[in-house]
N, C-alpha and C positions, 0 to 999 in steps of 0.2 A: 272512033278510034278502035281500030284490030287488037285484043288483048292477047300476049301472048306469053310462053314462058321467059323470055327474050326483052318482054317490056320493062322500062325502068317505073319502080315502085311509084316515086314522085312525079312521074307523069300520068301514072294512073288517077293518083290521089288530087291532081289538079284538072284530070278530065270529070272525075267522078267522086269527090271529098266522100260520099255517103259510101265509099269502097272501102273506105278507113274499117268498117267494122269486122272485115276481112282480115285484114292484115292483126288486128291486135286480136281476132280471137285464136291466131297461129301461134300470141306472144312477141309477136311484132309492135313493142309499147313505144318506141322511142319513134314514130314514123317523121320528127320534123325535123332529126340527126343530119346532116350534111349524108353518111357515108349510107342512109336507109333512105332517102332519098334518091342517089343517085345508083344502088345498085338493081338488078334484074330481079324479078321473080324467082326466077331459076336460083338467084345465089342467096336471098334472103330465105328462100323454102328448107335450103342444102344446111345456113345457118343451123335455123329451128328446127329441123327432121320433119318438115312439111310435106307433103307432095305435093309437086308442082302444078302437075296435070288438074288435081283437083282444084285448087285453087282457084288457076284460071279460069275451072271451069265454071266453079260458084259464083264469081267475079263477073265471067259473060252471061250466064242466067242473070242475077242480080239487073246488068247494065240494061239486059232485054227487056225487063219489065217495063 
């Protein structure tokens, strides 16, 4: 799976559950909500004053391991 700013959170989290530790350490606690599920990177990072770019790119190190 291509991860991108554009990827939806709950697709990530069912390619790669162990990504979860990503998301809630942005404060992204609620990841099994219907609406954190279904939205982008891009708009969960914009929520919590994330940046995106980093994210994804902790996210793709991580998956490369």
């Amino acid at each position: 799976m291509e991860i991108t700013k554009q990827s939806v959170v709950g697709d990530v989290l069912d390619f790669d559950p162990t990504t979860a530790e990503y998301f809630l350490e942005m404060g992204m606690h609620c990841l099994g909500c219907p609406s954190a599920r279904g939205e982008s990177i891009e708009d969960a990072c914009a929520v919590h004053g994330v940046d995106a770019d980093e994210l994804v790119e902790k996210i793709k190190a991580h998956i490369a391991k």
